[in-house]
C-alpha positions in Angstrom: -33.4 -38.4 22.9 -30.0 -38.4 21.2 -28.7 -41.7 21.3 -25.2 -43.0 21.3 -22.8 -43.6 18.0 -21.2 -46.6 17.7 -18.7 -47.8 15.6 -18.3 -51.9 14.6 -16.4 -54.0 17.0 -12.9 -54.2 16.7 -10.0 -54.6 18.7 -9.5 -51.3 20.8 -6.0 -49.8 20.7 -5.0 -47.1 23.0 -2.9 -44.0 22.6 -0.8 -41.1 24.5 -2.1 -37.5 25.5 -0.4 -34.7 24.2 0.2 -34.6 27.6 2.5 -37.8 27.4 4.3 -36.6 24.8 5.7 -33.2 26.2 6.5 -35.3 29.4 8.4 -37.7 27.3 10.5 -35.5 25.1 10.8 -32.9 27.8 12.3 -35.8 29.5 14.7 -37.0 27.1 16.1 -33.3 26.1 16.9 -32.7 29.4 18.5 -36.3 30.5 20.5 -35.5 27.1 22.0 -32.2 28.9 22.5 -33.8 32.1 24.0 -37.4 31.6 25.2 -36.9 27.7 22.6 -40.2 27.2 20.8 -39.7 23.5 17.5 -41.6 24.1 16.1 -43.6 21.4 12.4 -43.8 23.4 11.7 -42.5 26.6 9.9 -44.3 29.5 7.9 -41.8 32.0 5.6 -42.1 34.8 2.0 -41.5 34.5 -0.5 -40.8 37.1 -2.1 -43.8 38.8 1.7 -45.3 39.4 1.3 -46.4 35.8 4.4 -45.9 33.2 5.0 -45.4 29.4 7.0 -45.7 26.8 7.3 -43.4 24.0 9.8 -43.5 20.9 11.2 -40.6 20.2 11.8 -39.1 16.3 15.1 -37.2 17.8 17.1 -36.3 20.6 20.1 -33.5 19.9 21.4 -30.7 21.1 20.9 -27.0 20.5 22.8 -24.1 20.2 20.7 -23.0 24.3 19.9 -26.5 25.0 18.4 -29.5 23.5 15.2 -30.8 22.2 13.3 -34.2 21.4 10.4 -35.1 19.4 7.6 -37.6 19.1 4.8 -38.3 17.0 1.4 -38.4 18.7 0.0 -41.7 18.7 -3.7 -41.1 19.5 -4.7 -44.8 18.9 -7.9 -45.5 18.0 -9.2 -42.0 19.6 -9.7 -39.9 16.6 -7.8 -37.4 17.5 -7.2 -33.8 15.8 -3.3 -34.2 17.0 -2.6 -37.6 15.6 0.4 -38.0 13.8 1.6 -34.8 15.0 5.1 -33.9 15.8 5.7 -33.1 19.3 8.8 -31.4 21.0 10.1 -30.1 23.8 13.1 -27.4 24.1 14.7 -27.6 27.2 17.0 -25.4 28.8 18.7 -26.0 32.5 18.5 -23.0 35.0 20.4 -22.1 37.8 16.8 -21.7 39.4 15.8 -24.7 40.5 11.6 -25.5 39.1 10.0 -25.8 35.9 8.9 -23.0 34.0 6.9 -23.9 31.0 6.5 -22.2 27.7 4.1 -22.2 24.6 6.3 -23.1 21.5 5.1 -23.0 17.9 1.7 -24.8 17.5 1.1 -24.3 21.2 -1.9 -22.1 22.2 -1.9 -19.3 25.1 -4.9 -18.5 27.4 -6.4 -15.4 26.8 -9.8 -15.5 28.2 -10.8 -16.0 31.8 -13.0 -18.7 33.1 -10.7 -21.8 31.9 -8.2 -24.2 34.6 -5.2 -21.8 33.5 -4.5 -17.9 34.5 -4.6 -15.4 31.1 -1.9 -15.5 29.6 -0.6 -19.0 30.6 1.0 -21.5 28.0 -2.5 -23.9 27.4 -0.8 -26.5 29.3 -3.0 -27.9 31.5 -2.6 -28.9 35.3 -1.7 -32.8 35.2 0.7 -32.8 32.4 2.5 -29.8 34.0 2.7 -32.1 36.8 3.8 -34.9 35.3 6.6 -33.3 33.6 7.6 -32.0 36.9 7.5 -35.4 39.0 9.6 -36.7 36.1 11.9 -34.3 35.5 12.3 -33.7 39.4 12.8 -37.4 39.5 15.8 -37.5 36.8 17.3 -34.1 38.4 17.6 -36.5 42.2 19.3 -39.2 40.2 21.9 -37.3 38.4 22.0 -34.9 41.8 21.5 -31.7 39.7 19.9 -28.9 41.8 19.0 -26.2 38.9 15.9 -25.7 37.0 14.4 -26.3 33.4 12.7 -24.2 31.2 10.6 -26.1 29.1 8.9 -25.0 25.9 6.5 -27.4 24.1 6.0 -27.4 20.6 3.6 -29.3 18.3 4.1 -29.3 14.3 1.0 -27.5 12.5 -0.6 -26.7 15.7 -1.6 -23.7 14.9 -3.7 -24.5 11.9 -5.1 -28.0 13.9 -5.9 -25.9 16.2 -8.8 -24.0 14.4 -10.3 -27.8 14.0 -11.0 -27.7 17.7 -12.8 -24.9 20.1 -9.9 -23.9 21.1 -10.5 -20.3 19.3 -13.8 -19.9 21.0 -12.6 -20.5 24.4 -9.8 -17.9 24.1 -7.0 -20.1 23.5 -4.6 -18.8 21.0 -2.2 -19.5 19.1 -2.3 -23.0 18.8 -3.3 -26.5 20.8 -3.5 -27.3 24.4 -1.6 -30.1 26.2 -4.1 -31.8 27.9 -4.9 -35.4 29.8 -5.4 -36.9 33.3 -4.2 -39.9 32.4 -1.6 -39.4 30.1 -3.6 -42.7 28.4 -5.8 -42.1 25.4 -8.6 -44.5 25.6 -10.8 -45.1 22.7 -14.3 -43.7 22.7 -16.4 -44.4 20.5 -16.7 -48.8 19.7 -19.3 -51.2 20.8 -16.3 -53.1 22.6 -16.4 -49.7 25.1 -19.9 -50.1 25.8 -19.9 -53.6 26.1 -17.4 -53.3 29.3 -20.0 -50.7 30.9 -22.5 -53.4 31.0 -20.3 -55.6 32.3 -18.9 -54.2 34.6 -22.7 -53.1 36.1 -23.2 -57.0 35.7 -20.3 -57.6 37.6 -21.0 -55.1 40.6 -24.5 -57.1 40.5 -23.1 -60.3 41.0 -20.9 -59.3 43.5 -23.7 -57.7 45.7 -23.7 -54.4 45.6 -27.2 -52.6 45.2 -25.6 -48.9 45.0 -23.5 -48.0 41.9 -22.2 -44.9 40.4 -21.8 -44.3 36.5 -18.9 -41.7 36.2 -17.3 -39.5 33.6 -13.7 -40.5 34.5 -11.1 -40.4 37.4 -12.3 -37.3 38.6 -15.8 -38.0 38.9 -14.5 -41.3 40.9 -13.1 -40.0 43.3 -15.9 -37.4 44.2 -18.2 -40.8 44.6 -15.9 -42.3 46.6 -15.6 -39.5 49.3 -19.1 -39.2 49.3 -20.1 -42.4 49.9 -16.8 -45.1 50.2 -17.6 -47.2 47.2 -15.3 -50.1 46.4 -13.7 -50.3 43.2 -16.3 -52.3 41.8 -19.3 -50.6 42.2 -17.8 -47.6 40.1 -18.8 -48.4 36.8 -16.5 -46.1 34.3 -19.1 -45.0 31.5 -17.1 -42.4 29.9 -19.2 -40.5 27.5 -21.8 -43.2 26.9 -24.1 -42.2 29.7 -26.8 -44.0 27.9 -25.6 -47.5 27.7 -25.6 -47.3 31.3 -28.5 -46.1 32.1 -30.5 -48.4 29.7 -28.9 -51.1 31.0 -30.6 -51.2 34.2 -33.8 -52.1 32.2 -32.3 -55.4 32.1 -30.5 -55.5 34.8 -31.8 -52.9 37.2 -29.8 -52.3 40.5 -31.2 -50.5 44.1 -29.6 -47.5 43.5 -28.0 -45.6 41.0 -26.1 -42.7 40.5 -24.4 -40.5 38.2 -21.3 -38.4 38.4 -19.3 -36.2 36.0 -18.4 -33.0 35.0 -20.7 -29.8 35.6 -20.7 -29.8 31.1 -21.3 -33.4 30.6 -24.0 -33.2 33.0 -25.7 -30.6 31.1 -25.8 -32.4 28.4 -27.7 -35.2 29.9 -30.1 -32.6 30.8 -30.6 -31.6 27.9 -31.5 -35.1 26.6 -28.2 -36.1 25.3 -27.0 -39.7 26.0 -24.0 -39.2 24.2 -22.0 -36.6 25.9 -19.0 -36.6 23.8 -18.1 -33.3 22.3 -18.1 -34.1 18.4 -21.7 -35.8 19.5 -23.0 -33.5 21.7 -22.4 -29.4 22.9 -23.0 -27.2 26.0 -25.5 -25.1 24.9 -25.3 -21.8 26.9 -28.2 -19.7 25.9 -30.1 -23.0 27.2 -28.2 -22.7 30.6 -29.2 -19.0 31.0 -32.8 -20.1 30.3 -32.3 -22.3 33.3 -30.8 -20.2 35.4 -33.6 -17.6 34.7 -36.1 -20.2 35.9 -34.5 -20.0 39.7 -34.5 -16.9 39.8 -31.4 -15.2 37.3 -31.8 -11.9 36.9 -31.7 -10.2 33.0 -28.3 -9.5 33.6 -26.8 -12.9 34.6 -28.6 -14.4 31.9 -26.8 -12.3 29.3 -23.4 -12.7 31.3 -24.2 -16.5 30.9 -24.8 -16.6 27.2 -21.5 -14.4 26.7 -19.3 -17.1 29.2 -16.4 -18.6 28.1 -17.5 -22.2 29.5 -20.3 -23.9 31.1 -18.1 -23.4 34.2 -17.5 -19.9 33.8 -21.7 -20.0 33.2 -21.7 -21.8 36.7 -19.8 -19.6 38.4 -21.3 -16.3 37.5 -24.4 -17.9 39.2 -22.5 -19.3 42.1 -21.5 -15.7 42.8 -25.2 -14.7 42.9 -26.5 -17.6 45.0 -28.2 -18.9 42.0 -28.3 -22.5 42.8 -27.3 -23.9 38.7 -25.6 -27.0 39.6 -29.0 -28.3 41.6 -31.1 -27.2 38.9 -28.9 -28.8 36.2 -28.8 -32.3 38.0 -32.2 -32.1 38.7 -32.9 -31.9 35.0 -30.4 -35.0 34.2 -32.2 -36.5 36.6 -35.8 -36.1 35.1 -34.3 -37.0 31.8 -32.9 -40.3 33.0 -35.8 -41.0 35.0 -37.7 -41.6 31.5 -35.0 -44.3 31.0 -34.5 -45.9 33.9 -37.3 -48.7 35.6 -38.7 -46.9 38.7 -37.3 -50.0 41.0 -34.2 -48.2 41.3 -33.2 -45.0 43.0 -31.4 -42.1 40.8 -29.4 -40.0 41.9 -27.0 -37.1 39.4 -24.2 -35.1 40.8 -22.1 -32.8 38.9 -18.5 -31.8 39.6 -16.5 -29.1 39.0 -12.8 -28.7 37.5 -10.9 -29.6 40.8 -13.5 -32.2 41.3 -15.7 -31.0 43.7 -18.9 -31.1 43.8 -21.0 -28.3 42.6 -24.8 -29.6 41.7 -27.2 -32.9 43.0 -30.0 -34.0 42.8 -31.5 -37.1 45.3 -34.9 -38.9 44.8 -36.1 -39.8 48.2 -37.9 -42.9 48.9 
């Protein structure tokens, strides 16, 4: 088993996606070309009806447009783009939209099998739409019917970029803008798996016999379409899928399940309980050695080792009605079945990118 790493307590102190940050200066830039307004700090709205409020480095005009800057605060995350300066260009269209564009230190998609289209700016999905909720917000109160072109920037990305697998995955170029959030949440304390085991304590006390362990918001929200769950019973363990499940030893429950993403899950099945990536890695040759055990012919198996992503790897067998996402569950399962007291139920289900659900695995009783 590979256990968990843990740093000492101390007080956790959250931070902003690059995500947050192109939202906010994208923001600013373009409230400076509408209403004149230089902002000192921006305030945007995050998924989750939640806001923020970044300070900004600089807010001026350019000789097409303008641009603002921030430095990413990553908390207590440790985070490749901490400290880095990030800034948007903006320039109003007579199209109305957003179009966005990879700036210096920004990476471009150049492989398939990834959220984005080839040759994309690696800007992923949620912050693309929060920059547009915001940005369509500010264009309604100043009654502006054009467009933006947007280009994000971060300082240096390039070179932090080669810290990350960005180059293996075929983004180029630079980093990706990335969260679902728009929060940075620490990782990696005792503090964070403290609140796991409370909050299965909690769900306990309350009276609920059937929880669900998830990855994050994603993973959530498949548990809660597939079976209703209150708020409570969703315990959020993040990465630290085995402080959960050794909890139960204590304090074990009727029924248990696990959720996350179709990766994270394979990690757990292959005896990982910390499913982090700078703790843990999809291991695709190990995937194809699955896959060959249901029935993957020689030639999927060498297409999986040669994927871009443990998704891609899933989808190639999807395509050949080779069941992967049950046979990966199935394994968590097995794995955390050595953990967990046989009083309670397992069950692990994996998800994919848009959150549905793509692998499961049931004991019956």
């Amino acid at each position: 088993m590979r256990e968990e790493t843990c740093e000492e307590p101390r007080p956790l102190r959250s931070g902003y996606t690059t995500g947050s940050c192109a939202t906010a200066t994208s923001l600013a830039a373009a409230r400076l070309l509408l209403t004149g307004e230089a902002l000192d700090a921006a305030q945007i709205a995050l998924p989750k009806e939640r806001s923020a409020t970044l300070r900004l480095e600089f807010c001026r005009l350019t000789a097409e447009g303008a641009e603002a800057g921030t430095l990413k605060d990553a908390g207590d995350d440790p985070d490749v783009t901490h400290g880095a300066l990030v800034f948007a260009r903006v320039v109003l269209t007579a199209e109305p939209g957003v179009r966005f564009h990879a700036g210096e230190g920004v990476g471009t998609v150049t492989k398939p099998g990834l959220v984005l289209a080839v040759g994309e700016p690696a800007i992923n999905p949620v912050p693309r739409q929060m920059m547009q909720g915001n940005l369509a917000a500010l264009a309604a109160e100043c009654a502006y019917a054009g467009g933006f072109d947007v280009t994000i920037n971060i300082e240096g990305g390039a070179e932090l970029a080669l810290k990350t697998m960005n180059p293996r995955l075929g983004i180029l170029g630079g980093l990706s803008i990335l969260g679902t959030t728009g929060i940075v949440r620490p990782f990696s304390c005792s503090a964070y798996i403290a609140s796991i085991q409370q909050g299965i304590d909690v769900a306990r006390a309350n009276g609920f016999r059937h929880l669900a362990a998830c990855t994050g918001n994603a993973s959530e929200d498949a548990m809660r379409r597939r079976y209703g769950f209150d708020d409570t019973a969703l315990i959020e363990m993040g990465d630290f899928a085995g402080a959960a499940l050794k909890h139960l030893r204590k304090v074990p429950v009727e029924r248990f399940s696990v959720c996350g993403g179709f990766g994270k899950i394979s990690k757990l099945a292959a005896g990982h309980m910390d499913l982090h990536s700078r703790h843990s890695s999809i291991d695709l040759p190990q995937l194809a050695g699955w896959a060959a055990e249901i029935g993957a012919s020689a030639g999927l198996q060498q297409r999986m080792r040669e994927a871009n992503t443990s998704q891609q790897a899933l989808a190639l067998c999807r395509a050949e009605g080779i069941a992967l996402g049950d046979a990966v569950c199935a394994r968590a399962l097995a794995f955390a079945r050595r953990i967990v007291p046989l009083e309670v139920t397992l069950e692990v289900f994996a998800i994919d990118r848009q959150g549905n659900l793509v692998g499961e695995a049931l004991e019956v009783r």
